[in-house]
Residue frames as a rotation matrix with the C-alpha (Angstrom) as fourth column:
UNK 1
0.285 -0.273 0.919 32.78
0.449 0.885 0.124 11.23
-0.847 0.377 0.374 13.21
UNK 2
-0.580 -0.801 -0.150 33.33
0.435 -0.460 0.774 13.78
-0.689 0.384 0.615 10.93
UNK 3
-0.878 0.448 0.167 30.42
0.422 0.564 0.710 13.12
0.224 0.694 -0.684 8.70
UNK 4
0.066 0.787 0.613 28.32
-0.203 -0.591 0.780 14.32
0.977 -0.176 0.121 11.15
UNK 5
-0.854 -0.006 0.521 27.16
-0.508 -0.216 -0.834 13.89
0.118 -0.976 0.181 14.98
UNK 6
-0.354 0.875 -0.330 25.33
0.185 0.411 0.893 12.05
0.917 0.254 -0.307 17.39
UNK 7
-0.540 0.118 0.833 23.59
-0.622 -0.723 -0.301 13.37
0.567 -0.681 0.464 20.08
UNK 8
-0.787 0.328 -0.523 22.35
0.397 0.918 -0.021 10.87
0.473 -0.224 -0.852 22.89
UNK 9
-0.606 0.712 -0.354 20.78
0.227 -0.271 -0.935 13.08
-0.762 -0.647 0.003 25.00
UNK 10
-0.258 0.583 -0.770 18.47
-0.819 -0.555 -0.146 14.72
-0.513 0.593 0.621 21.64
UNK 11
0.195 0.500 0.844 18.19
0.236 0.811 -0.535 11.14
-0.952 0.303 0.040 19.78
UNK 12
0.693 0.075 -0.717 19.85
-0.593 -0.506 -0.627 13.15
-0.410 0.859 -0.306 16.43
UNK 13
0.109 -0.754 0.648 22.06
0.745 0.493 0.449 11.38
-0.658 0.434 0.615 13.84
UNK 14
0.979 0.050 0.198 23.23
0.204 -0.224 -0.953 13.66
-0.004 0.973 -0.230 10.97
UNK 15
-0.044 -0.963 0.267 25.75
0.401 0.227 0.887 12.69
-0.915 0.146 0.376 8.63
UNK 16
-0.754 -0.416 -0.509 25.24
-0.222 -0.567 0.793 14.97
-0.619 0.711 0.335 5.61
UNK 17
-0.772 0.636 0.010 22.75
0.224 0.257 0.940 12.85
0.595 0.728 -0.341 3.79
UNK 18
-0.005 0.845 0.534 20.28
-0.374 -0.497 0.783 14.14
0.928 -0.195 0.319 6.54
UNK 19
-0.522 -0.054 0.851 19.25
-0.843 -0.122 -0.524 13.53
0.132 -0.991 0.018 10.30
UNK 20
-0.655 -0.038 -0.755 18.05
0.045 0.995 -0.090 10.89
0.755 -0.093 -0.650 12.19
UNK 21
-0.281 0.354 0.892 15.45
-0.921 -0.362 -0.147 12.02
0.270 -0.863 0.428 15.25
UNK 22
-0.896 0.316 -0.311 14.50
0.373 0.916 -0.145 9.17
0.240 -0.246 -0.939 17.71
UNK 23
-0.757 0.623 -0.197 12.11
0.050 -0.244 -0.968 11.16
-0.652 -0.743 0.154 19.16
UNK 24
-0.457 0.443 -0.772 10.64
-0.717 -0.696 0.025 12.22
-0.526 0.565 0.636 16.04
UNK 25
-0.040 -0.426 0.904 11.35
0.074 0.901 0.428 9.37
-0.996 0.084 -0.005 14.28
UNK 26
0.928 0.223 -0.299 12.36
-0.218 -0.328 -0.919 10.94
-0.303 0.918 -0.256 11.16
UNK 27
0.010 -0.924 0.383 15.01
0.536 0.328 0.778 9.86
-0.844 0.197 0.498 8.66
UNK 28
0.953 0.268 -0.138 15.84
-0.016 -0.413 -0.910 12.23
-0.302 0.870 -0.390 5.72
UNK 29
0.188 -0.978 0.086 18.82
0.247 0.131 0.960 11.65
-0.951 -0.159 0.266 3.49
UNK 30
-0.552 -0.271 -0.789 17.78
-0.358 -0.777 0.518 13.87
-0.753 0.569 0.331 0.68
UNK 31
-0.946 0.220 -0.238 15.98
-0.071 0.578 0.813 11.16
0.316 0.786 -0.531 -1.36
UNK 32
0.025 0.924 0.381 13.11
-0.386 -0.342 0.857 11.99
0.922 -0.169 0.348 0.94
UNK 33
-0.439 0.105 0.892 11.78
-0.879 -0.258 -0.402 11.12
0.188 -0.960 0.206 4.44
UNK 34
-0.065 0.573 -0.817 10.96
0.366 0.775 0.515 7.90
0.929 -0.265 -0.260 6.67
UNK 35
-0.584 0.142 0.799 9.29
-0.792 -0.314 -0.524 9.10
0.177 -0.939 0.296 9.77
UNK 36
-0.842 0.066 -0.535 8.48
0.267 0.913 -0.308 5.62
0.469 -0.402 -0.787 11.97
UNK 37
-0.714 0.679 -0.169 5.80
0.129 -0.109 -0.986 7.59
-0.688 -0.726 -0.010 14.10
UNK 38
0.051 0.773 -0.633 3.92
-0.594 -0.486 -0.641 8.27
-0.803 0.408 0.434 11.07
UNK 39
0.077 0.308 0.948 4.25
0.286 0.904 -0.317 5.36
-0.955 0.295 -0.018 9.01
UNK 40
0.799 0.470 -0.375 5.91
0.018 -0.643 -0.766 7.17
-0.601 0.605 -0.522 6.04
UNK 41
-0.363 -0.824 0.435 8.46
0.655 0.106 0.748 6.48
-0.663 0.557 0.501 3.44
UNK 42
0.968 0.163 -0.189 8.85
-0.059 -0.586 -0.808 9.50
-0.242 0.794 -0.558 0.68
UNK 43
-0.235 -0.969 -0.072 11.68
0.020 -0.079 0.997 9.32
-0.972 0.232 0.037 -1.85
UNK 44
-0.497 0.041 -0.867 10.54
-0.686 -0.631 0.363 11.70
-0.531 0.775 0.342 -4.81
UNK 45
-0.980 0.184 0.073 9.15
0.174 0.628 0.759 8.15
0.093 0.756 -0.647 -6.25
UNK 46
0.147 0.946 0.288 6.10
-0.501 -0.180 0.847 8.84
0.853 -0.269 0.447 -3.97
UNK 47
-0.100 0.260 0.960 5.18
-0.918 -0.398 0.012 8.04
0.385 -0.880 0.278 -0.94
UNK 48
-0.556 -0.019 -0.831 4.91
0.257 0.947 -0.193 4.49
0.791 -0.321 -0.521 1.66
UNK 49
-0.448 0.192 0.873 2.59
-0.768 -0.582 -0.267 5.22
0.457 -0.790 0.408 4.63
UNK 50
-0.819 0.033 -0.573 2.11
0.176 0.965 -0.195 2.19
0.547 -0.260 -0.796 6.62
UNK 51
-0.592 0.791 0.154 -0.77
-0.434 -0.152 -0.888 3.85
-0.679 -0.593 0.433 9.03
UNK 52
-0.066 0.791 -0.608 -2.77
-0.721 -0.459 -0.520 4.13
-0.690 0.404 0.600 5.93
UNK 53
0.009 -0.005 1.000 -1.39
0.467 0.884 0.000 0.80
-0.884 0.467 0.011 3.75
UNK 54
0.883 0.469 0.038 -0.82
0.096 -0.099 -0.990 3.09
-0.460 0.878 -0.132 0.65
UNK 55
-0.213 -0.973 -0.088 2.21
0.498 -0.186 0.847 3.33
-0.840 0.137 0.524 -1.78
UNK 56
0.933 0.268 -0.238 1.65
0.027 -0.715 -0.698 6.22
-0.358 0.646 -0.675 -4.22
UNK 57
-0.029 -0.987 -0.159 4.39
0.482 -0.153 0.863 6.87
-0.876 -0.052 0.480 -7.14
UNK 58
-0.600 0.018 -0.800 2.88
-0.269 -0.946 0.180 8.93
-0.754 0.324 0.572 -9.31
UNK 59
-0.639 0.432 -0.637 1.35
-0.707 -0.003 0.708 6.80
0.304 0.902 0.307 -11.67
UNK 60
-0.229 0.923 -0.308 -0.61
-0.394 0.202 0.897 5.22
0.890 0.327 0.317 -9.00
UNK 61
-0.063 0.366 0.928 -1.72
-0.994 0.064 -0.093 3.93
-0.093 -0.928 0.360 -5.48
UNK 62
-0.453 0.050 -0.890 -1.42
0.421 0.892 -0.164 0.49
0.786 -0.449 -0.425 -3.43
UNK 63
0.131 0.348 0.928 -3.84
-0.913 -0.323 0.250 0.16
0.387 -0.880 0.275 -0.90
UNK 64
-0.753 -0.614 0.237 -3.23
-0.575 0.439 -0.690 -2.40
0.320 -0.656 -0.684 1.36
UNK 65
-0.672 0.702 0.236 -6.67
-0.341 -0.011 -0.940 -2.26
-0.657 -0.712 0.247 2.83
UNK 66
0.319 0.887 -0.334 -8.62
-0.673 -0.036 -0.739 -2.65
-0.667 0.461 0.585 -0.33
UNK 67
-0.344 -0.857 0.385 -5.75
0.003 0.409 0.913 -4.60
-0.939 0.315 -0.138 -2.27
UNK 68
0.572 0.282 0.770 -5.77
0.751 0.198 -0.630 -2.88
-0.330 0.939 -0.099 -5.42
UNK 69
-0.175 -0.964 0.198 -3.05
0.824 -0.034 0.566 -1.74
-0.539 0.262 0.801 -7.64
UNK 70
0.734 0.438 0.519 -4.34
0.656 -0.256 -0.711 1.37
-0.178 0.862 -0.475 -10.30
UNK 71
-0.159 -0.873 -0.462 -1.99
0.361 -0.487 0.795 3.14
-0.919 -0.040 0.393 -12.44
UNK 72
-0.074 0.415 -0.907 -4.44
-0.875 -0.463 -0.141 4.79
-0.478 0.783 0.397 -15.25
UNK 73
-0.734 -0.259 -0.628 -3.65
-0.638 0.578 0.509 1.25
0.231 0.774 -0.590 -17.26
UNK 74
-0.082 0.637 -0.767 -5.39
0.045 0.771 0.635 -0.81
0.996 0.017 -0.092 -15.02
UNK 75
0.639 0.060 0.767 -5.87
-0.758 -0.115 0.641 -2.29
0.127 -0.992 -0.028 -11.61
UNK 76
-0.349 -0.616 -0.707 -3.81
-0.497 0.761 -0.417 -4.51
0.794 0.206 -0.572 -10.07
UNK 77
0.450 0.810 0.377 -5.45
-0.782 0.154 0.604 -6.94
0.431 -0.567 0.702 -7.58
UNK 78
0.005 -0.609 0.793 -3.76
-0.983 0.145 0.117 -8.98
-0.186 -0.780 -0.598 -4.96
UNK 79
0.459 0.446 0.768 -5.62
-0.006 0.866 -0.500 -12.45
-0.888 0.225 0.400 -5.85
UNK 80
0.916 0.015 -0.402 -3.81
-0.395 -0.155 -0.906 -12.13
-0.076 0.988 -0.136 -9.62
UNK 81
0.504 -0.863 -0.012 0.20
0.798 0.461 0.389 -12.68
-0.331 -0.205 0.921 -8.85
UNK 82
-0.303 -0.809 -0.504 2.51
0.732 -0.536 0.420 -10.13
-0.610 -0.241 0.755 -10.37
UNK 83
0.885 0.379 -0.270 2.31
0.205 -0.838 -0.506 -6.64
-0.418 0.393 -0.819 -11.77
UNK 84
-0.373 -0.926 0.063 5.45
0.780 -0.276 0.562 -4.87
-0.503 0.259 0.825 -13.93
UNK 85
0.778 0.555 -0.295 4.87
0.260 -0.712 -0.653 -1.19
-0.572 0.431 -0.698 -14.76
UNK 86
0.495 -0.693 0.524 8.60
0.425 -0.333 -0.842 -1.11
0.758 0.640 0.129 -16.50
UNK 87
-0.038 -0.693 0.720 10.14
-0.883 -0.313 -0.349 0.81
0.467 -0.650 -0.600 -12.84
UNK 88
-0.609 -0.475 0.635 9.91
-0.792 0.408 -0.454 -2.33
-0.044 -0.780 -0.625 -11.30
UNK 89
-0.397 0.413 -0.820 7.77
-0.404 0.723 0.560 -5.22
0.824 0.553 -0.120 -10.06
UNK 90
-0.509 -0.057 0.859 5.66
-0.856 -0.078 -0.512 -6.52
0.096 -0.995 -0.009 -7.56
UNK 91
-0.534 0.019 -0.845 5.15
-0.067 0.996 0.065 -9.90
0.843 0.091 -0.531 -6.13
UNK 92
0.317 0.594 0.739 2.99
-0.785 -0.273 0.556 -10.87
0.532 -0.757 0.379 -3.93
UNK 93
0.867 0.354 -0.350 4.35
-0.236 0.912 0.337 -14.06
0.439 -0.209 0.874 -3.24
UNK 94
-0.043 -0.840 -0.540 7.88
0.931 0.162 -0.326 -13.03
0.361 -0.517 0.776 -2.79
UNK 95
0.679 0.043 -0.733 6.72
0.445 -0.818 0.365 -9.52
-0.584 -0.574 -0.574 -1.50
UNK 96
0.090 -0.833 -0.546 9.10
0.511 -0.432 0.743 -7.72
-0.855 -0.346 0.386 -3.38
UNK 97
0.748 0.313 -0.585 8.84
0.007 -0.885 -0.465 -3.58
-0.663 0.344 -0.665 -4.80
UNK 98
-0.175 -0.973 -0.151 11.86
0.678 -0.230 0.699 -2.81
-0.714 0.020 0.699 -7.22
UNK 99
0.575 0.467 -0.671 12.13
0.328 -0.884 -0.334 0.73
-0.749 -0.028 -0.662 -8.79
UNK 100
0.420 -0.830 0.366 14.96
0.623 -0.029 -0.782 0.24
0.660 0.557 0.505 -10.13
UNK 101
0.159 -0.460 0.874 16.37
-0.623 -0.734 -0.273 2.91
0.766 -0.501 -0.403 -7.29
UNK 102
-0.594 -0.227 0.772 15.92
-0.804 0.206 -0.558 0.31
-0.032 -0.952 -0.305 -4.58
UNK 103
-0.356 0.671 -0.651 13.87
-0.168 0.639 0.751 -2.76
0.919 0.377 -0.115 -3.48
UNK 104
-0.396 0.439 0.806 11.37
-0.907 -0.049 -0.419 -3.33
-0.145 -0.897 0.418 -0.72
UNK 105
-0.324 0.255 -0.911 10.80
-0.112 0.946 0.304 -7.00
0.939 0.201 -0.278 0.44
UNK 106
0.015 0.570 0.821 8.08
-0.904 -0.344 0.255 -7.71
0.428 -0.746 0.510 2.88
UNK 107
0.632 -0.031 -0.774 9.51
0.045 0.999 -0.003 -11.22
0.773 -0.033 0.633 3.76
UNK 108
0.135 -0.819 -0.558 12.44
0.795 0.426 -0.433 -9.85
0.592 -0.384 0.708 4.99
UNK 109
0.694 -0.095 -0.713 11.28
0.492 -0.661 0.566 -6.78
-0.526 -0.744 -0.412 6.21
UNK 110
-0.202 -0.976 0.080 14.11
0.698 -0.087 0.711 -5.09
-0.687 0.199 0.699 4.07
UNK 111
0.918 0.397 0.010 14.15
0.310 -0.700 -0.644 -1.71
-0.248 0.594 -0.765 2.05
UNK 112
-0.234 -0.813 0.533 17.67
0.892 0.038 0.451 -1.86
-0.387 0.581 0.716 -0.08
UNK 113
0.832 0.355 -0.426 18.10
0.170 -0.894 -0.414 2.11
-0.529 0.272 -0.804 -1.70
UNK 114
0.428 -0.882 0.200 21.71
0.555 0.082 -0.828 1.47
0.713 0.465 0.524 -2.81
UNK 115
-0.211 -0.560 0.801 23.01
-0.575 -0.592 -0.565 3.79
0.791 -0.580 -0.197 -0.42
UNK 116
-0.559 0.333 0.759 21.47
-0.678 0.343 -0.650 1.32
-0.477 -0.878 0.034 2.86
UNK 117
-0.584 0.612 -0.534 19.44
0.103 0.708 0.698 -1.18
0.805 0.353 -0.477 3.87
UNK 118
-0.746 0.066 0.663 16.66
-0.664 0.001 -0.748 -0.81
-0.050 -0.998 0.043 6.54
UNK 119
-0.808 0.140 -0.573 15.26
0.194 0.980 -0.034 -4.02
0.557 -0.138 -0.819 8.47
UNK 120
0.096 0.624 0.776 11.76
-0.842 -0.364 0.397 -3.39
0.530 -0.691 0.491 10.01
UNK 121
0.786 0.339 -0.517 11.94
0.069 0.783 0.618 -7.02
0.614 -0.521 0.593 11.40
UNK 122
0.143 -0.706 -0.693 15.49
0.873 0.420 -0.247 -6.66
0.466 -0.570 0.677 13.07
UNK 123
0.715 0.205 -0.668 15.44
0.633 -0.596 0.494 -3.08
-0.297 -0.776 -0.556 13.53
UNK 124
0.030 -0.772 -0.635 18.58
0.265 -0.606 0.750 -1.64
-0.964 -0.190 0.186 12.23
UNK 125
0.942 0.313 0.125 19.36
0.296 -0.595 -0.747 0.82
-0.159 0.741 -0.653 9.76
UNK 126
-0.015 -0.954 -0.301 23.08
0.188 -0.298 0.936 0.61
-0.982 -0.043 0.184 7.71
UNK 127
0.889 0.254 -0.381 24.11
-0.093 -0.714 -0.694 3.08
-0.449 0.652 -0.611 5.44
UNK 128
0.671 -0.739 -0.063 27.40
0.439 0.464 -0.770 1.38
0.598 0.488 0.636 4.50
UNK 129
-0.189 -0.728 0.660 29.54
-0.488 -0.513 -0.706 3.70
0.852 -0.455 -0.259 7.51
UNK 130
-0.921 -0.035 0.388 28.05
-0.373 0.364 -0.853 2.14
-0.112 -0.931 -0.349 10.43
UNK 131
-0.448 0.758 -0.474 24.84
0.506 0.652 0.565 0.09
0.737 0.014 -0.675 11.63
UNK 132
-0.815 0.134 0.563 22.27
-0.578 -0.257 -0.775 1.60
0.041 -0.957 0.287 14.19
UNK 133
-0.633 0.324 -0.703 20.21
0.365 0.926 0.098 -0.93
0.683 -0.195 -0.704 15.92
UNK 134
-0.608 0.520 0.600 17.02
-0.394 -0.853 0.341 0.77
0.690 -0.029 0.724 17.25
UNK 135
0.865 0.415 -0.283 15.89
-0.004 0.569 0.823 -2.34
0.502 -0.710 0.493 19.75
UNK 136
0.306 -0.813 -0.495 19.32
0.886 0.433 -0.164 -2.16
0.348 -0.389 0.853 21.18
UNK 137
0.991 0.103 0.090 20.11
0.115 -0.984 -0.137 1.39
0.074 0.146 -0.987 20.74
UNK 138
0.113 -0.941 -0.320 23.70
0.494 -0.227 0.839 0.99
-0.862 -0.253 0.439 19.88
């Protein structure tokens, strides 16, 4: 495509902003790395690891498991409603992260970077050139 290459028989996408591996299930597109088998989103803010339920961005840590929020200021507890550290905000009620780089909404399943958008509920990942649909595999 010009951009890059896909390889059915290897499961690779790369179009410049980084690779795709089914097998692996790694995405890197320079802003950092979502590997599906490991339950990991990294994009220099810090870190998403679904195995583990934590979201780390330097000035602090979401656990899932323990639902609490701490960023040196405070905690942020699940049972409270919203949190705003100035990069963004989180809701529990509408689910939804914004960095100001991007926004993660756990309603819709939906992680918006400006450059894409990937759906965990539908499956597909589009970067504004094309769509790939990972329950379908087109």
């Amino acid at each position: 495509m010009g951009l890059g290459a896909w390889d059915m028989g290897l499961g690779a996408w790369d179009m410049g902003l980084g690779a795709w591996d089914m097998g692996l299930g790694e995405w890197d597109k320079g802003l950092g790395v979502w590997v599906i088998g490991l339950g990991e989103w990294d994009m220099g803010l810090g870190e998403w690891d679904i195995g583990l339920c934590e979201w780390d961005i330097w000035l602090g840590e979401w656990d899932m498991g323990l639902c609490v929020w701490a960023i040196g200021l405070g905690e942020w507890d699940m049972g409270l409603g919203e949190w705003a550290i100035g990069l963004g905000e989180w809701a529990i009620g509408l689910g939804e992260w914004d960095t100001g780089q991007g926004e993660w909404d756990m309603g819709q399943g939906e992680w918006d970077t400006g450059q894409g958008v990937w759906d965990i509920g539908l499956g597909l990942w589009d970067i504004g050139l094309g769509l790939w649909d990972i329950g379908l595999g087109v």
